[in-house]
N, C-alpha and C positions, 0 to 999 in steps of 0.2 A: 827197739823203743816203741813204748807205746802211747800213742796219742791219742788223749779225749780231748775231745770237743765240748766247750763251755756250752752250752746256749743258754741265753738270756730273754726271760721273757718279761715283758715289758708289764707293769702294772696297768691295766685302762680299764676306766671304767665305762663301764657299758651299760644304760639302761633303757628302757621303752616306755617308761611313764612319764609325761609332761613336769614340768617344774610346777611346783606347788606356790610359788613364790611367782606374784605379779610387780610389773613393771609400775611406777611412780603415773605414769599415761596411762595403763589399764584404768590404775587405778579411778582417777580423775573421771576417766570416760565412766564410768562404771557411777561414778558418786553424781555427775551431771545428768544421768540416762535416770536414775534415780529422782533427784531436783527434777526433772523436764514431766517424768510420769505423774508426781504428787500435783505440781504446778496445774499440768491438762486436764486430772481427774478433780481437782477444786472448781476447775472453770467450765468442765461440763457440768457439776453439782449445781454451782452457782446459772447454770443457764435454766436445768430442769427446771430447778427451784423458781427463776423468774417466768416459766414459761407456765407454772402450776397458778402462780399469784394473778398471772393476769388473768387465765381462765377463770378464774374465782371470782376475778374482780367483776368480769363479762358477767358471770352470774347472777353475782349480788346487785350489780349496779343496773340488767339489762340493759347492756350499751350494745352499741354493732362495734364492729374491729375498728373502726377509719373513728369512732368517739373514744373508743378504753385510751386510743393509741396520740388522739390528742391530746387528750387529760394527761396521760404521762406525760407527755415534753413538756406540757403546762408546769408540772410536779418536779418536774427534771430540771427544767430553767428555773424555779425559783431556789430550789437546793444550789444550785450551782452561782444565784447570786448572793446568798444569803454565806456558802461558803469563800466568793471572793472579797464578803466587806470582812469576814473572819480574817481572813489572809489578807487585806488591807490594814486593818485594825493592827495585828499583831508585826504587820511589821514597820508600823508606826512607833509599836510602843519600843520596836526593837533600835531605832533608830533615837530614842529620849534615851536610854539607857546608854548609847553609846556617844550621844552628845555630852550626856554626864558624866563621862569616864575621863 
């Protein structure tokens, strides 16, 4: 009698190329890394941009540093009170509206 031998060879798959397909957390890191890059390169534009106006301002106005730089907080505290009677004001009227409801 004669005997064969089965063998069985097992399907597997084998390969060496990474998975194409990113994880849910890649992803996120990847869309934040993104958000964080646009957000730095707005706030270093925005600084250029303020450090160009005030050279111009030196210019124009012939101040020294310790005058441009008073004038602005000058310029700066009155924006900033003139924005909190706006944000007073409105929620003033926010608070009639809700007396009236």
């Amino acid at each position: 009698m004669l005997r064969t031998t089965l063998t069985r060879h097992s399907a597997r798959c084998f390969s060496t190329t990474p998975l194409a397909r990113k994880s849910a957390v890649d992803s996120a890191k990847d869309a934040a890394k993104t958000v964080d890059r646009t957000v730095a390169d707005a706030a270093v534009k925005g600084i250029e941009t303020g450090q160009k106006a005030t050279a111009k301002a030196k210019e124009a106005l012939n101040m020294s540093s310790g005058e441009a730089k008073g004038k602005a907080h000058e310029v700066a505290g009155e924006a900033k009170g003139k924005a909190n009677e706006l944000s007073g004001k409105a929620k003033g009227t926010a608070e009639e509206v809700k007396g009236k409801m």
